[in-house]
C-alpha positions in Angstrom: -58.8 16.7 -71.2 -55.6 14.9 -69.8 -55.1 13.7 -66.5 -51.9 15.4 -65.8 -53.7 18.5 -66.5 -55.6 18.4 -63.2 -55.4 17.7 -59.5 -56.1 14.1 -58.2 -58.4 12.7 -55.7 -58.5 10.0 -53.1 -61.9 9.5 -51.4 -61.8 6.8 -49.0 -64.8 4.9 -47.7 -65.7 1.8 -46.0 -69.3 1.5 -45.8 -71.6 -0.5 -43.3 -73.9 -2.3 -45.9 -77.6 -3.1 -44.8 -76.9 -2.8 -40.7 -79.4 -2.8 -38.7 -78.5 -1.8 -35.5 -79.2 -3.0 -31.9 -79.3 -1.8 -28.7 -78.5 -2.2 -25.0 -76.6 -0.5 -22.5 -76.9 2.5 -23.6 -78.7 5.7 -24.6 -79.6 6.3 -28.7 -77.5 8.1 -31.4 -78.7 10.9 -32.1 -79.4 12.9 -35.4 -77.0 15.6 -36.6 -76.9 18.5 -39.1 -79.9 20.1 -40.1 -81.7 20.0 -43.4 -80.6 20.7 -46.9 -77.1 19.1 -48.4 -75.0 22.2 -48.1 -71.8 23.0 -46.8 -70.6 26.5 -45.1 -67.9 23.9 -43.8 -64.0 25.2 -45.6 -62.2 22.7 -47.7 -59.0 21.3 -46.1 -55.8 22.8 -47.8 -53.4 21.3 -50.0 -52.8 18.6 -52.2 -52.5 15.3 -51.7 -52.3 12.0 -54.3 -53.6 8.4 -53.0 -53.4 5.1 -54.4 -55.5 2.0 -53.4 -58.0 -0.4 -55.0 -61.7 -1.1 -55.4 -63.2 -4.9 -54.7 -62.7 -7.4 -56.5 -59.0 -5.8 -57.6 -59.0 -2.8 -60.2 -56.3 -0.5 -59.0 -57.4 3.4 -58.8 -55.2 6.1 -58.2 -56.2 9.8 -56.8 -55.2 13.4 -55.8 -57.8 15.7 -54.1 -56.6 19.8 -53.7 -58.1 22.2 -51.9 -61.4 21.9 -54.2 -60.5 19.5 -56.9 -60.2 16.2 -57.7 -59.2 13.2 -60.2 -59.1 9.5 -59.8 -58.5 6.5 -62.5 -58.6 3.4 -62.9 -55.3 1.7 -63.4 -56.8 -1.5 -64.1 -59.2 -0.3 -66.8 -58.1 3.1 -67.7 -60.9 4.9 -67.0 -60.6 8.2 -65.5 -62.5 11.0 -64.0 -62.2 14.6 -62.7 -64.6 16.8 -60.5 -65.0 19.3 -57.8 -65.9 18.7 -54.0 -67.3 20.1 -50.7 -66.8 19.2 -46.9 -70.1 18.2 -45.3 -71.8 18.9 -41.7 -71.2 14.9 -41.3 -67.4 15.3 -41.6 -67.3 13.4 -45.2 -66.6 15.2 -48.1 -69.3 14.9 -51.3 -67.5 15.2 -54.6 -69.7 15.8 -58.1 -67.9 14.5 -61.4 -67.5 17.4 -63.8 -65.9 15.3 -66.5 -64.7 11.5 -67.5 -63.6 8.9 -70.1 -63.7 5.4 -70.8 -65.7 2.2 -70.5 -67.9 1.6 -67.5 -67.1 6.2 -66.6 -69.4 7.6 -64.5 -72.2 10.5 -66.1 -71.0 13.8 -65.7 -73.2 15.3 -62.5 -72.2 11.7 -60.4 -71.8 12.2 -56.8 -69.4 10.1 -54.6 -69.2 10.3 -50.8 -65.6 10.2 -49.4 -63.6 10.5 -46.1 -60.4 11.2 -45.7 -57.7 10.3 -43.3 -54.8 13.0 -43.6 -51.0 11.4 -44.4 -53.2 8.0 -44.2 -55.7 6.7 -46.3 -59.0 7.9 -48.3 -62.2 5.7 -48.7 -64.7 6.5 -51.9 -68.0 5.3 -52.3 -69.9 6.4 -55.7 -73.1 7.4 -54.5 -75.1 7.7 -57.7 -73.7 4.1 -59.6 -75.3 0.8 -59.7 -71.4 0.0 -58.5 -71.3 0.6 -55.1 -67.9 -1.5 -54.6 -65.9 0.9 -51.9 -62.2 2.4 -53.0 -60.0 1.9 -50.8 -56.5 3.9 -51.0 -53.7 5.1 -49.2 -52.2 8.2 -48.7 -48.4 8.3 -50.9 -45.2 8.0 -49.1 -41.6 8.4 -50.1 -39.4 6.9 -47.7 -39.1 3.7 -47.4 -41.6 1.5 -44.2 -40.0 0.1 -41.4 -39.1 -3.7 -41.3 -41.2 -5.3 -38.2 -44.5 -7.1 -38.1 -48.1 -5.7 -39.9 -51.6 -6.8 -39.9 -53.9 -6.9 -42.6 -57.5 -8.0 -43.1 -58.8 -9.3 -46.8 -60.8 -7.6 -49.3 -62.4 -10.3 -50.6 -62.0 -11.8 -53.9 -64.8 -12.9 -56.6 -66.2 -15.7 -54.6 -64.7 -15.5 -51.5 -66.4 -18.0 -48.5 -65.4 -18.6 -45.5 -63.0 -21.3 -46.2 -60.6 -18.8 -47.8 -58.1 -16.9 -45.9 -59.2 -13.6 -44.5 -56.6 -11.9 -42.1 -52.6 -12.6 -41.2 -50.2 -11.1 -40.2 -46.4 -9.8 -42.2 -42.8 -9.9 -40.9 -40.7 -7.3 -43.2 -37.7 -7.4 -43.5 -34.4 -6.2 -46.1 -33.3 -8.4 -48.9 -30.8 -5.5 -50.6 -31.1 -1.8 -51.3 -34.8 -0.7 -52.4 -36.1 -4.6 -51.8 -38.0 -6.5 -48.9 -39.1 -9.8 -48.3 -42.3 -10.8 -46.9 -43.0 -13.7 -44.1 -46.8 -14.0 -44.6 -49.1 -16.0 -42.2 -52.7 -16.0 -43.2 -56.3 -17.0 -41.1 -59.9 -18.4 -41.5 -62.4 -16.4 -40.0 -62.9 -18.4 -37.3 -58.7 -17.8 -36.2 -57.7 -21.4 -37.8 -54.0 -20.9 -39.5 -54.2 -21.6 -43.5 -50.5 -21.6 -43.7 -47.4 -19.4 -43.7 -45.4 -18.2 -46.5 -42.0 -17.5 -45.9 -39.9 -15.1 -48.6 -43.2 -15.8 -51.1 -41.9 -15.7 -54.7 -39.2 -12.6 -55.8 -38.1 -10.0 -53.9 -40.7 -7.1 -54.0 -39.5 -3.3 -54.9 -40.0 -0.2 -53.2 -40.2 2.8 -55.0 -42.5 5.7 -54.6 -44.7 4.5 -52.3 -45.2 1.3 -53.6 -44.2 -2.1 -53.5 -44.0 -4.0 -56.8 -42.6 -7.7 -57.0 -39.1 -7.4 -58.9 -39.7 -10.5 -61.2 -42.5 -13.1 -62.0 -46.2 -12.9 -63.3 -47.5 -11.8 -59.3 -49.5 -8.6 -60.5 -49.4 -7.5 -56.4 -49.2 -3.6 -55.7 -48.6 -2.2 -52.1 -49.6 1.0 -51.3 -47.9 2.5 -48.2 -48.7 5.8 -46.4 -46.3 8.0 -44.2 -47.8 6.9 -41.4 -47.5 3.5 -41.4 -51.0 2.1 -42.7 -51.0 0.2 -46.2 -53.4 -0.9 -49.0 -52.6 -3.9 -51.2 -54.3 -5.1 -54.4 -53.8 -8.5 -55.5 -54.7 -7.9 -59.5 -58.4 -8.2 -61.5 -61.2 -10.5 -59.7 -58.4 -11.3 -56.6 -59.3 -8.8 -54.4 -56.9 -7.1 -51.9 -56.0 -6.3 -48.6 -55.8 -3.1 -46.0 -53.6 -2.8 -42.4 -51.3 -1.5 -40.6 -47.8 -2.0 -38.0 -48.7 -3.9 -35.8 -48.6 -1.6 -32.4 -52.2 -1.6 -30.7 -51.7 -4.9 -28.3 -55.9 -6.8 -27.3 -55.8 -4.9 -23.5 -55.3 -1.3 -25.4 -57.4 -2.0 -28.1 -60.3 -2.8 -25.6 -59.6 0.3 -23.2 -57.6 3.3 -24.8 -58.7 2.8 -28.6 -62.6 1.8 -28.5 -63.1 5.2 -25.9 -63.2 6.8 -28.5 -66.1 8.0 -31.6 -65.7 6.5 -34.9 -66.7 7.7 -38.7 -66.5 4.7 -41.3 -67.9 2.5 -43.9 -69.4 -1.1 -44.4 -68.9 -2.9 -47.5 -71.3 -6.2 -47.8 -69.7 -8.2 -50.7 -72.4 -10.1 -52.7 -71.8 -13.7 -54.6 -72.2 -11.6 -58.0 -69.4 -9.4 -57.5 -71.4 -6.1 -56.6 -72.4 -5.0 -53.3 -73.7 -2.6 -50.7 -72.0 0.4 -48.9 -73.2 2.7 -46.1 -71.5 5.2 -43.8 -71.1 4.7 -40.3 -70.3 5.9 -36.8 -69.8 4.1 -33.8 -68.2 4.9 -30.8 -67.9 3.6 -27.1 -70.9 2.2 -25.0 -70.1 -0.3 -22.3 -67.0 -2.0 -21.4 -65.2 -3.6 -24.4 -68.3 -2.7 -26.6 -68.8 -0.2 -29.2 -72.7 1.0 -30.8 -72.3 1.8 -34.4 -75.6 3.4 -36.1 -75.9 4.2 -40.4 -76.3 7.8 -41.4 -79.5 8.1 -42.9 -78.5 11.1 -44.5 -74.6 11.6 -44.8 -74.9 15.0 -46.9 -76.5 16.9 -43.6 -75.0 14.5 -40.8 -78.5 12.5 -39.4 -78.5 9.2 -37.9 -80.9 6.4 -39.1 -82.9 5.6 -36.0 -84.1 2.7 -37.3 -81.9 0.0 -35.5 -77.9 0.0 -34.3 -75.4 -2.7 -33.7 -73.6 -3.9 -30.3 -69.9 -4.8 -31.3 -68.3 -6.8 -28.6 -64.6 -7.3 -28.2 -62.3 -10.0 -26.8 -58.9 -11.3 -27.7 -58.7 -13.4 -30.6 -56.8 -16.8 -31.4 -55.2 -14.8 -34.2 -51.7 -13.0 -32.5 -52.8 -8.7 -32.9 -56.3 -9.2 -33.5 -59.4 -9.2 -31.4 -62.7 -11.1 -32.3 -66.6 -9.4 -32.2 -69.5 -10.6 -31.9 -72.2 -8.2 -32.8 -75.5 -8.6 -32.4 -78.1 -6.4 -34.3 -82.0 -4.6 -33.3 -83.9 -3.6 -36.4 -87.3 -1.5 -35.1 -88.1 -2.1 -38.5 -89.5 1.9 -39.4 -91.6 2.6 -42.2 -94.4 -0.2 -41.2 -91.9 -3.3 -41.2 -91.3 -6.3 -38.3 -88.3 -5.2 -36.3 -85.9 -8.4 -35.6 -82.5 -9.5 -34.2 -79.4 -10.9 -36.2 -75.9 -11.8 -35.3 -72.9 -11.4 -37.8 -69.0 -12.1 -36.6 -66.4 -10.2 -37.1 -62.4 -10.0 -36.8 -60.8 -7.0 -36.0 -57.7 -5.2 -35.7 -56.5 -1.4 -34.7 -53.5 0.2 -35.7 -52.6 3.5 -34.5 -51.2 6.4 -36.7 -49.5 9.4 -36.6 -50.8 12.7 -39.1 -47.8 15.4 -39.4 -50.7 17.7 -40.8 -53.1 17.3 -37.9 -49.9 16.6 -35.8 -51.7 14.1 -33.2 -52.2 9.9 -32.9 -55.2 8.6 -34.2 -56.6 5.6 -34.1 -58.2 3.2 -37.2 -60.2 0.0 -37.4 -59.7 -2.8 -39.8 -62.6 -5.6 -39.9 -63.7 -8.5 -42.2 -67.0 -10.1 -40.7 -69.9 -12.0 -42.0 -73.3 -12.2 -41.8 -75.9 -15.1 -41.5 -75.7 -15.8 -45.0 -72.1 -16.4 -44.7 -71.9 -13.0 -46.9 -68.4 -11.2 -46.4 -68.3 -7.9 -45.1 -65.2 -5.7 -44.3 -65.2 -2.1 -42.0 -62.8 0.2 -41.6 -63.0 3.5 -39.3 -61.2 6.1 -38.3 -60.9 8.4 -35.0 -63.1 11.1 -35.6 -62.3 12.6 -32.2 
């Protein structure tokens, strides 16, 4: 079976990895959906193609229709093709029906996704030993607007903390169809690594994506309509996700964190694999947000088993705010409960969907943990 013969798919996913969660000012999450993992919830219409990448830097490309799907692996070649089904949770569940190549998943595979309409699509493949997140963005035609973006990393093999993990981009025209990048890249901890002014060749713009017009930099850029963007820096290099910059530290604590939250977690392990987990957070004191795991994603319930307090205040780094988050593990099933405390920087751009024709919000994070253990998050406005 050839690709072209089917419709693609974009599932998009940024797991929370292993998060226990804590508590405090607050009441608990609770559960959703009933039992069983089926869906009397209707498909979304159409059909729309994606294009993003999957730590530490394969390139994937999807289209998802109305009940369809197909993704590949630009990098590798590898390709796929199945059907899928909206769950009670609000993520979709897609089953492979078919696929090729080295390292293809068995045919019955599942993979959880969510989708952002006009904006991005997050997969996580549910039933692999892989469980690096895709991360892709929504196709666009015309060309972005110059002006400044923010991005967080997706880490590369090996990333630590002494490697750059946010910055900011200043866009601008260098001739018809080309655009030059000013590039100013962070630590963790907010420290400038340096800034790149008009790095390299003039990139491209065609079809949605930015390639560099000359030179051996294998960088893609996937933009959406709505302004958000997914880059992948080539094999083993990782990538990067963000947005314009338009969600100043005072709204970001106020307007955007009132709101409720579906997402992902991705903890990035020193081998190159990792964990995923889907999420949902949403407000719970001033300039804090409670985010809980779904023990069950296919039916909607919330592991009760610990939560996080995300806490919010303007960081060094110009767009982005800084959280500390503190964990509560009850430690179900017999185990110790316990406390931990990861940090996080985070930034919120805020998007516009012609098919749900209304603003949304969406999160961008790269944390780590005690182990100095990357992590990244990204959710969207469920509300």
């Amino acid at each position: 079976m050839k690709k072209n013969n089917l419709f693609y798919i974009l599932i998009l996913g940024l797991c929370f990895a292993s998060f226990a969660f804590i508590y405090g000012c607050g009441s608990n999450a609770t559960g959703g959906g009933g039992g069983g993992g089926g869906s009397t919830i209707q498909n979304r219409k159409g059909v729309y193609s994606y294009s993003g990448t999957q730590a530490s830097g394969d390139a994937w490309s999807w289209t998802i229709s109305t009940s369809e799907l197909i993704g590949t692996n630009e990098t590798t070649g590898m390709w796929m093709a199945g059907t899928w089904k909206t769950l009670p949770s609000g993520f979709g569940k897609a089953t492979v029906v078919t696929s090729e190549g080295a390292g293809a998943p068995q045919v019955g595979s599942k993979a959880h996704f969510l989708e952002y309409p006009d904006t991005m699509l997050l997969i996580h493949p549910s039933d692999s030993n892989d469980d690096r997140i895709m991360v892709c963005a929504a196709s666009a035609t015309l060309e972005p607007a110059t002006g400044r973006y923010v991005f967080v990393k997706i880490p590369k093999m090996n990333w630590t903390t002494a490697d750059a993990a946010l910055g900011t981009v200043d866009a601008r025209t260098a001739g018809t169809g080309k655009f030059e990048f000013d590039i100013t890249e962070y630590l963790i901890t907010g420290e400038k690594t340096g800034d790149h002014s008009g790095v390299g060749d003039p990139f491209i713009y065609l079809n949605g994506t930015f390639t560099q017009e000359a030179g051996t930099d294998p960088t893609e850029i996937f933009m959406t309509p709505s302004g958000m963007f997914i880059g992948d820096n080539g094999p083993g290099k990782g990538g990067f996700a963000g947005g314009i910059a338009n969600v100043d530290p005072y709204v970001f604590t106020t307007e955007a964190i009132s709101h409720t939250y579906k997402g992902v977690r991705f903890i990035y392990y020193p081998s190159g694999t990792g964990e995923t987990e889907p999420a949902t957070a949403s407000y719970f004191c001033p300039k804090t947000v409670k985010a809980t795991s779904y023990s069950n994603v296919d039916t909607g319930s919330i592991d009760n088993r610990g939560y996080v307090i995300i806490t919010f205040e303007a960081s060094s780094v110009p767009g982005f705010m800084q959280g500390d988050i503190t964990g509560f593990d009850t430690g179900g099933g017999g185990g110790g409960g316990g406390t931990h405390k990861e940090y996080l920087q985070c930034v919120a751009s805020k998007v516009h969907s012609d098919r749900l024709n209304k603003d949304l919000y969406l999160f961008f994070g790269i944390g780590h943990d005690d182990s100095n253990r990357a992590f990244n998050i990204l959710m969207i406005q469920s509300n």
